[in-house]
Backbone as a chain_set.jsonl record, in Angstrom:
{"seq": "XXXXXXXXXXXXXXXXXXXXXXXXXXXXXXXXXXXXXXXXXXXXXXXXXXXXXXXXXXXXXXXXXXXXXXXXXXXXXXXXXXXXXXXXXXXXXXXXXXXXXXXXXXXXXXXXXXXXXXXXXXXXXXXXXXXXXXXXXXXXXXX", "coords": {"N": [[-46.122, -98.391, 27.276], [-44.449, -101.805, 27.642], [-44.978, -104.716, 28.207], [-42.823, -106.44, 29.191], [-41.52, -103.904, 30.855], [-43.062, -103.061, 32.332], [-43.724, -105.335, 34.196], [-40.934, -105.001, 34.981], [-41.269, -102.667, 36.552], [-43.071, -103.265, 38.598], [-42.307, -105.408, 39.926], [-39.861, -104.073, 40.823], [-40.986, -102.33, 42.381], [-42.135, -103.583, 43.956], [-40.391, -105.085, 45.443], [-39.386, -102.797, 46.965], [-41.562, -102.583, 48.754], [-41.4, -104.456, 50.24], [-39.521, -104.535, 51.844], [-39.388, -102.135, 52.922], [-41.887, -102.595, 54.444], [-40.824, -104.701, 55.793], [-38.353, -103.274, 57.491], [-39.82, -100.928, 58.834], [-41.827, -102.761, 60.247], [-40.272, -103.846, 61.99], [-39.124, -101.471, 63.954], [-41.327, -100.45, 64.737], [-42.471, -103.085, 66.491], [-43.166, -106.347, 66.912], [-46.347, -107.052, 67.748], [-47.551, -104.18, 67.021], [-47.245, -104.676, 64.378], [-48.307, -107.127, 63.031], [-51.026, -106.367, 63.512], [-51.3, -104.207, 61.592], [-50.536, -106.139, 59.505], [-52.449, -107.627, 59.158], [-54.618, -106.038, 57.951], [-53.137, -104.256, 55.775], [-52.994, -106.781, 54.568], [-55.868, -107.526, 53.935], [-56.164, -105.701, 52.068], [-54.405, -106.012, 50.033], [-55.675, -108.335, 49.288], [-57.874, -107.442, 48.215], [-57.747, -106.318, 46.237], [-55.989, -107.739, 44.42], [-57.997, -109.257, 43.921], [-59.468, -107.495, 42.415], [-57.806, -107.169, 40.325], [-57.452, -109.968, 38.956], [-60.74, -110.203, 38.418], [-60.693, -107.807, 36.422], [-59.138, -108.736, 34.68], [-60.058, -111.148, 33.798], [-62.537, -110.26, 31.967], [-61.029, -108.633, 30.4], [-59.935, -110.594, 28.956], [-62.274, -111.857, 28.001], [-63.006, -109.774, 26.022], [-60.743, -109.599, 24.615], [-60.644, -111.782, 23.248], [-63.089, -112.027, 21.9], [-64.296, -111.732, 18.473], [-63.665, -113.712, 15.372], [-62.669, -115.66, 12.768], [-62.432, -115.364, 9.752], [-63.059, -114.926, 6.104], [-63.533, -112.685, 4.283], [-64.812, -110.971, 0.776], [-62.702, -111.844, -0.626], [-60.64, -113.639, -3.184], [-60.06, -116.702, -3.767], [-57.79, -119.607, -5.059], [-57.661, -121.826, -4.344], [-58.269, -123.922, -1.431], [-60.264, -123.683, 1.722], [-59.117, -123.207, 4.895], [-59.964, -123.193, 8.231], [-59.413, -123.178, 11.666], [-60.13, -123.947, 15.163], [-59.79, -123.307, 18.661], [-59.433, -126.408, 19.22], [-58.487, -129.362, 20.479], [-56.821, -131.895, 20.546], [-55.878, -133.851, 17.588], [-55.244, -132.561, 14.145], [-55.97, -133.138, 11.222], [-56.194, -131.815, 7.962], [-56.106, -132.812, 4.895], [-56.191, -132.951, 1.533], [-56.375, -133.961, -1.596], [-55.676, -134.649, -4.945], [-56.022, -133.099, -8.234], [-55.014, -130.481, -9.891], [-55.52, -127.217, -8.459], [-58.148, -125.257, -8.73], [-58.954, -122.202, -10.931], [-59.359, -119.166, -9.255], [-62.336, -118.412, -8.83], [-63.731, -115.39, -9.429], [-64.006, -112.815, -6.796], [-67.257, -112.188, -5.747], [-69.03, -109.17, -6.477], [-69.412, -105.553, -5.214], [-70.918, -105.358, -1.71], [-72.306, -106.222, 1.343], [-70.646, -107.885, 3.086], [-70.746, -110.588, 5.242], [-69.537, -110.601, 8.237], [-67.25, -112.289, 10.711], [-67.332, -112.06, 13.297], [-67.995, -113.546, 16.192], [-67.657, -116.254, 15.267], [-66.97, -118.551, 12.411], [-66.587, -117.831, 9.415], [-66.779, -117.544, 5.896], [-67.308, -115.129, 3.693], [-68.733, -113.285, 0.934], [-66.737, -113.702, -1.059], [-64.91, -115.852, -3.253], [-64.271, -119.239, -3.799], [-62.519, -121.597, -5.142], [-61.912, -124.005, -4.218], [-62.259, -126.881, -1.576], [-63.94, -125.339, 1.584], [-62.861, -126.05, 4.852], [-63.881, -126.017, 7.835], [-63.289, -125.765, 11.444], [-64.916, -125.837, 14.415], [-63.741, -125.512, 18.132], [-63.4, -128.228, 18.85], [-63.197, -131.715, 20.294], [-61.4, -133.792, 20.236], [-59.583, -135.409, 17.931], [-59.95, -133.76, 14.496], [-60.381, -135.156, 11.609], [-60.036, -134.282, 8.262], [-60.518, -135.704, 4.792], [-60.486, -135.677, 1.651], [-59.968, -137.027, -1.717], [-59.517, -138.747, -5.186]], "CA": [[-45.086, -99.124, 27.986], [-44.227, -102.876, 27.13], [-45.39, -105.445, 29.025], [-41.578, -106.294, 30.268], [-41.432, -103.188, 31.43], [-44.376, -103.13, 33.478], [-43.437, -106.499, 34.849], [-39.418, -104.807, 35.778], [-41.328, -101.687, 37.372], [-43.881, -103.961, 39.141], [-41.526, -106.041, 40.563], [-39.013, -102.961, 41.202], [-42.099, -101.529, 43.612], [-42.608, -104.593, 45.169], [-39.35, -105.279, 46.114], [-39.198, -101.83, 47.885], [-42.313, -102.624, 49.119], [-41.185, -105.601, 50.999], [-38.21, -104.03, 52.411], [-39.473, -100.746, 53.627], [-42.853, -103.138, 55.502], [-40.111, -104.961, 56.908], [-37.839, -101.957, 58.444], [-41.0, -100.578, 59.583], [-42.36, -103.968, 61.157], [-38.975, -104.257, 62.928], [-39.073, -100.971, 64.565], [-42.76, -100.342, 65.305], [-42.332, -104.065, 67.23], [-44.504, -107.424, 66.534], [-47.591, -106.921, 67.826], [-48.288, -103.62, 65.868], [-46.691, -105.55, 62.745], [-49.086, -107.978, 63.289], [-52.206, -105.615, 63.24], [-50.715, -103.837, 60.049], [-49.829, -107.029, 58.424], [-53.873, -108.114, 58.672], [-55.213, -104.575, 57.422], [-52.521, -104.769, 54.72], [-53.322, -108.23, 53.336], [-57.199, -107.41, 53.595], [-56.433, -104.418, 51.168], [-54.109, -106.106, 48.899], [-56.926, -108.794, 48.572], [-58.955, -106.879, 47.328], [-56.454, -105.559, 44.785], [-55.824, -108.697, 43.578], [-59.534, -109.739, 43.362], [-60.204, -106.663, 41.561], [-57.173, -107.507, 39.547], [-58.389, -110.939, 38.212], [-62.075, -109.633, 37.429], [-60.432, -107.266, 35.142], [-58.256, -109.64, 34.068], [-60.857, -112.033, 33.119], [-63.308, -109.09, 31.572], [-60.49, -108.082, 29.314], [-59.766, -111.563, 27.596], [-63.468, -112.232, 27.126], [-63.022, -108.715, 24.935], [-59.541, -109.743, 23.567], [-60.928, -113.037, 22.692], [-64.396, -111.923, 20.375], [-63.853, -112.062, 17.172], [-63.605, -115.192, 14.604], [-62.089, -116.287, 11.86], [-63.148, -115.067, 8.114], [-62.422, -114.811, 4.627], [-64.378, -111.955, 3.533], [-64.475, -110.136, -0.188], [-61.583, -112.375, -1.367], [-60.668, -114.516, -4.306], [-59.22, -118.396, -3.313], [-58.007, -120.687, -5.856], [-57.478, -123.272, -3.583], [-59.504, -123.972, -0.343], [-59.895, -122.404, 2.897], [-59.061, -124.462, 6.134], [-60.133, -122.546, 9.213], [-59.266, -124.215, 13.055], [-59.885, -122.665, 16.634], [-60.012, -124.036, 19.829], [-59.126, -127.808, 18.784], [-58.13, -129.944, 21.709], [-56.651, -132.943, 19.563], [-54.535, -133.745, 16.107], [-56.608, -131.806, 13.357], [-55.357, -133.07, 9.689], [-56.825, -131.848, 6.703], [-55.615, -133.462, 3.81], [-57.154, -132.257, 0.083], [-54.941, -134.449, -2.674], [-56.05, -134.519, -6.659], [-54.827, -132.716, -9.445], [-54.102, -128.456, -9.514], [-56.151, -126.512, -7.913], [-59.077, -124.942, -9.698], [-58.449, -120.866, -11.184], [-59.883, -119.005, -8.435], [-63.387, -117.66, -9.347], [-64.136, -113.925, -9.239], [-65.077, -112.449, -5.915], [-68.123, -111.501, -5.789], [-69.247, -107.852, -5.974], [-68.976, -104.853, -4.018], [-71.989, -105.436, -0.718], [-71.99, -106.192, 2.835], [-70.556, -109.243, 2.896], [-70.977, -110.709, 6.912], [-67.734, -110.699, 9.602], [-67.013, -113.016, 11.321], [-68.006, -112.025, 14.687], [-67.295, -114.978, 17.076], [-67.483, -117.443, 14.084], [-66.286, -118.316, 11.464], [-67.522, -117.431, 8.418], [-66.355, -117.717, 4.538], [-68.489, -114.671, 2.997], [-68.667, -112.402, -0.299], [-65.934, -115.01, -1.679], [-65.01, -116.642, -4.81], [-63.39, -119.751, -3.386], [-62.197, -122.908, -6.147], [-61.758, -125.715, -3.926], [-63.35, -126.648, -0.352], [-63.875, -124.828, 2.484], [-63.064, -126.507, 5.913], [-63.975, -124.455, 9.2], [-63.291, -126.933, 12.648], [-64.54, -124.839, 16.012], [-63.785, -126.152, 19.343], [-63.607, -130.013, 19.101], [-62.768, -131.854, 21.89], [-60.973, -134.426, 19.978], [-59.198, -135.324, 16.941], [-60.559, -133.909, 13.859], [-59.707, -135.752, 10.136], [-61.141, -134.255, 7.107], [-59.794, -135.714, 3.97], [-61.035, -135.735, 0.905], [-59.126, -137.269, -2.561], [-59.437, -139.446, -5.636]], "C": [[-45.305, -100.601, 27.715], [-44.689, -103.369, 28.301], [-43.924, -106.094, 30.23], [-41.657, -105.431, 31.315], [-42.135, -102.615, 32.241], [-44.12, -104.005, 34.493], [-41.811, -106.052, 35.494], [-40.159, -103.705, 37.167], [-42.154, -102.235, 38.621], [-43.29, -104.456, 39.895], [-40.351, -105.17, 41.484], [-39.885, -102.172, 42.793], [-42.189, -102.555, 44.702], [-41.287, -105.289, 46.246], [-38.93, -104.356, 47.279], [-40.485, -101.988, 49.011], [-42.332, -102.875, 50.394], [-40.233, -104.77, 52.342], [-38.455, -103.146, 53.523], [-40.869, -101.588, 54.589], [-41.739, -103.484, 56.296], [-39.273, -104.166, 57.881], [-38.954, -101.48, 59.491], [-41.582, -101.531, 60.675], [-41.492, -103.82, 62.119], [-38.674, -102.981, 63.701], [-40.476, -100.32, 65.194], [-43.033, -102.089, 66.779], [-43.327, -105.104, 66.798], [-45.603, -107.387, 66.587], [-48.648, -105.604, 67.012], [-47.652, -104.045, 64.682], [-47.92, -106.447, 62.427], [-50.709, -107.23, 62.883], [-51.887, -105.173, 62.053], [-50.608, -104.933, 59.183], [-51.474, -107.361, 58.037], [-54.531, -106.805, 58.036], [-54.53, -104.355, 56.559], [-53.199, -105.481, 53.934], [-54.744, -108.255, 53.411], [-57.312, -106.884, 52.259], [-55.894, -105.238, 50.026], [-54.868, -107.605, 48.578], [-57.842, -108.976, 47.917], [-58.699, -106.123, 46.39], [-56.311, -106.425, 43.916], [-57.135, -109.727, 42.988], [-60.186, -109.071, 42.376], [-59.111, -106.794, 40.451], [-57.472, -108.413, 38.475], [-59.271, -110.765, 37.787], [-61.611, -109.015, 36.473], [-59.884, -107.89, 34.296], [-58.982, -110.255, 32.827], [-61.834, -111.282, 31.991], [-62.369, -108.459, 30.245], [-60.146, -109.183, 28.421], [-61.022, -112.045, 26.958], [-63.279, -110.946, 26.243], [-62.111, -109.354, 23.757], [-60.249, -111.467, 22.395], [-62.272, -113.362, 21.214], [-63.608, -111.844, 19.264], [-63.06, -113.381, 16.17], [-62.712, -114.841, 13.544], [-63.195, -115.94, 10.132], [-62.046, -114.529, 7.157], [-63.894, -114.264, 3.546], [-63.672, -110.835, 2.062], [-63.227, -110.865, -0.822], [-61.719, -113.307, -2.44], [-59.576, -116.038, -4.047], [-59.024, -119.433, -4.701], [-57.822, -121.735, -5.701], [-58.528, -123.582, -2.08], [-59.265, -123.516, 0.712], [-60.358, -123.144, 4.204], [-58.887, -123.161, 7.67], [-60.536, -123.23, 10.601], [-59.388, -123.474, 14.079], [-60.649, -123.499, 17.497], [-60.136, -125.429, 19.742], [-58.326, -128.373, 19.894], [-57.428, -131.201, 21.21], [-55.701, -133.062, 18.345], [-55.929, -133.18, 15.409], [-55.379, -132.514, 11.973], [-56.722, -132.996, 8.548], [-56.417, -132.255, 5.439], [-56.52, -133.313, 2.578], [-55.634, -133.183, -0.94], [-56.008, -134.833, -4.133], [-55.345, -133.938, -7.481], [-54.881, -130.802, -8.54], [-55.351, -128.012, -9.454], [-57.296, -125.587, -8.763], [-58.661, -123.058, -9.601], [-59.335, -120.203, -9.631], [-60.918, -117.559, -9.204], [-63.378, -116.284, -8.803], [-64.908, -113.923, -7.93], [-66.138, -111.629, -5.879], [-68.361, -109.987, -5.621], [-69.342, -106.909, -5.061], [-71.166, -105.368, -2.921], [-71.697, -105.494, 0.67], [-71.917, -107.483, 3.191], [-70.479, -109.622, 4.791], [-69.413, -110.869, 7.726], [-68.103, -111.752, 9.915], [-67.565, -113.072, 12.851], [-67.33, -112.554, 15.716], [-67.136, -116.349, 16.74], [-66.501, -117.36, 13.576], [-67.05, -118.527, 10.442], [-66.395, -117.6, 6.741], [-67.41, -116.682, 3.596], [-67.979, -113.629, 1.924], [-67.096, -113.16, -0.978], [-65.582, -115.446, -3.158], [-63.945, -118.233, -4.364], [-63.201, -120.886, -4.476], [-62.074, -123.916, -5.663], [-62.995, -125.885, -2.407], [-62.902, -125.691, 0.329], [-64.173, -125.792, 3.84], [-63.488, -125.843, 7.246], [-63.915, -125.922, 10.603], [-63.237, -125.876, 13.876], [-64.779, -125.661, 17.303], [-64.36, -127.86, 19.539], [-63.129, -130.598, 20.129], [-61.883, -133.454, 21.729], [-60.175, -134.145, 19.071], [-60.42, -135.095, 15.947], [-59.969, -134.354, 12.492], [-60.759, -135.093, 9.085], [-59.911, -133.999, 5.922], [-60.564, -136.297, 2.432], [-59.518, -135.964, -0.325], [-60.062, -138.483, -3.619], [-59.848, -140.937, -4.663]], "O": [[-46.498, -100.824, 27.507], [-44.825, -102.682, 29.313], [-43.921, -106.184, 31.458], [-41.816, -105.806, 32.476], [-41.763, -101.622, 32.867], [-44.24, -103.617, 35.655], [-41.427, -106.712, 36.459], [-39.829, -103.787, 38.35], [-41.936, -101.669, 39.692], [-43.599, -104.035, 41.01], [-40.007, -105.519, 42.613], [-39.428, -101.693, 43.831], [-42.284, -102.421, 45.922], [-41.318, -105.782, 47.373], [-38.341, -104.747, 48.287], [-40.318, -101.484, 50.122], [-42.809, -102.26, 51.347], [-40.504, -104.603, 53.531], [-38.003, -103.22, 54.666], [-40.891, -101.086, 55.713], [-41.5, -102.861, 57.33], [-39.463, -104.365, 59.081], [-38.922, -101.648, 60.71], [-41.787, -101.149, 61.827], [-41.961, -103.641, 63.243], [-37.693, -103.247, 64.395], [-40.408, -99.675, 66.24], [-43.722, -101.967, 67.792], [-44.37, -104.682, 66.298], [-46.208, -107.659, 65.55], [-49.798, -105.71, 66.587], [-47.768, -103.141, 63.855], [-48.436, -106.277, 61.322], [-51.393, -107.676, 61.962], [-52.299, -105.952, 61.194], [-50.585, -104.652, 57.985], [-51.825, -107.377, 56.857], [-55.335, -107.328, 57.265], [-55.379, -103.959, 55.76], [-53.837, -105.156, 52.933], [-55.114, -109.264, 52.809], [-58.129, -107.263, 51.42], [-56.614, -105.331, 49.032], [-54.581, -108.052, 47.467], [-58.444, -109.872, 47.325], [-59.452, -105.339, 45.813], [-56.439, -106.163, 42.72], [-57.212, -110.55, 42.076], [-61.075, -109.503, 41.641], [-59.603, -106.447, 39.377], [-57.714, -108.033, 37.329], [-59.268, -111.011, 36.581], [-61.966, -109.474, 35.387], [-60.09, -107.659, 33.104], [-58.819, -110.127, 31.614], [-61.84, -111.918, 30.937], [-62.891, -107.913, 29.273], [-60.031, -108.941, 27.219], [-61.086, -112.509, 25.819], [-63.594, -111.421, 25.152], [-62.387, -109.577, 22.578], [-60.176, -111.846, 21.226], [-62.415, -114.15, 20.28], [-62.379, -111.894, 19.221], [-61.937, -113.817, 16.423], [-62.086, -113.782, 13.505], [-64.309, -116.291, 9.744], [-60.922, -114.033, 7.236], [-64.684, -114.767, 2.747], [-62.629, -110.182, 2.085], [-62.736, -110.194, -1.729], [-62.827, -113.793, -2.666], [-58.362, -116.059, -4.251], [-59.987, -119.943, -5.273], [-57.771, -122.621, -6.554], [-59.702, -123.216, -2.142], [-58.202, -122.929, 0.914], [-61.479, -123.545, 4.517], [-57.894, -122.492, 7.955], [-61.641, -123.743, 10.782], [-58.853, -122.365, 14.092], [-61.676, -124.15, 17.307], [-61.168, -125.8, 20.301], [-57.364, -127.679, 20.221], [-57.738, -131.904, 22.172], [-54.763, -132.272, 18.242], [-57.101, -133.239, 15.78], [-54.167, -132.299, 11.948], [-57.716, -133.698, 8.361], [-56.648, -131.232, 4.794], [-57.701, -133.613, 2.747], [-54.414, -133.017, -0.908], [-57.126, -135.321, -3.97], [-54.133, -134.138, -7.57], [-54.825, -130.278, -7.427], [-56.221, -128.335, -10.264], [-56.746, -125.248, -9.811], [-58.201, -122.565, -8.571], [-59.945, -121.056, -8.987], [-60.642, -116.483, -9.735], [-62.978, -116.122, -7.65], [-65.939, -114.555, -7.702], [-65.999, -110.41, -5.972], [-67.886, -109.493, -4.599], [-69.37, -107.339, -3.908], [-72.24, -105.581, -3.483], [-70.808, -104.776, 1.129], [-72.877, -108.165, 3.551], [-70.104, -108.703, 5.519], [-68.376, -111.395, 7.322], [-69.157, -112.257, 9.53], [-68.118, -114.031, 13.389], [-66.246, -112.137, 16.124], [-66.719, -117.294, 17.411], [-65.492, -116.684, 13.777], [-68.04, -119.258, 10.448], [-65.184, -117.781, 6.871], [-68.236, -117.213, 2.854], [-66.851, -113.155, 2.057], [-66.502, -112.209, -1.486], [-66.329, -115.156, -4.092], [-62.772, -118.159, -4.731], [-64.371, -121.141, -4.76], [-62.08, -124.922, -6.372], [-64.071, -125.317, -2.216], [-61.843, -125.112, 0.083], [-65.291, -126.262, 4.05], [-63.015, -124.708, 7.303], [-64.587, -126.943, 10.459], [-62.258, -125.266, 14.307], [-65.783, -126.342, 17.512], [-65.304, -128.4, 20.115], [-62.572, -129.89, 20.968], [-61.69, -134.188, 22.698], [-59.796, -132.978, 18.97], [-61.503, -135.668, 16.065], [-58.896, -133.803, 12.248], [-61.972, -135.301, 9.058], [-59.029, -133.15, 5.796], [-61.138, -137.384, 2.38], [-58.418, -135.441, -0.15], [-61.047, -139.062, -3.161], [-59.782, -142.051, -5.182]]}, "num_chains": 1, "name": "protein.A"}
């Protein structure tokens, strides 16, 4: 199921939710509304606390994994950015780009992980990699 559609049915529940507490509140009378409403909002407290932990628990998952350029052949260079807070320009200016050397043979060339990495390669020009700066970064190289 899509994430819309989680968010229509979600909202679809909660709307009935609302509706059918209130009917109920309004013929049970205030004071047991009142007791119900705190024994309620204890529970869905702790729904929404256990909500967020998971929350948080699933983007540190979604979030592992880096940035690589494994087993490939580049005949130009390889500009790799993440988590940059700032202007980032890389700028590379000279003549044409060099053929792009043979990648290296078959092995176990390394992942990436939570890096970034440039491995088992053949790359012809530079390689830039910029992780989590907290500024602007400039890297320019030319004639």
């Amino acid at each position: 199921m899509s994430g819309q559609m989680q968010a229509r049915w979600g909202g679809a529940a909660a709307a009935v939710a609302v509706v059918g507490l209130a009917v109920y509140f309004s013929l049970v009378g205030w004071d047991a509304a009142q007791r119900w409403a705190t024994v309620l909002g204890l529970f869905v407290g702790l729904a929404g606390l256990w909500i967020a932990v998971a929350g948080l628990r699933r983007g540190r998952r979604g979030a592992a994994g880096g940035q690589g350029v494994v087993g490939s052949s580049v005949g130009g260079g390889v500009a790799q950015v993440d988590g940059t807070c700032g202007n980032v320009r890389i700028r590379h200016s000279g003549g044409v780009a060099a053929p792009p050397p043979p990648a290296p043979g078959p092995g176990a060339p390394a992942h990436p992980g939570d890096g970034q990495t440039v491995s088992g390669s053949g790359v012809g020009g530079p390689v830039d990699q910029v992780r989590g700066a907290g500024g602007d970064a400039d890297i320019e190289q030319g004639p």
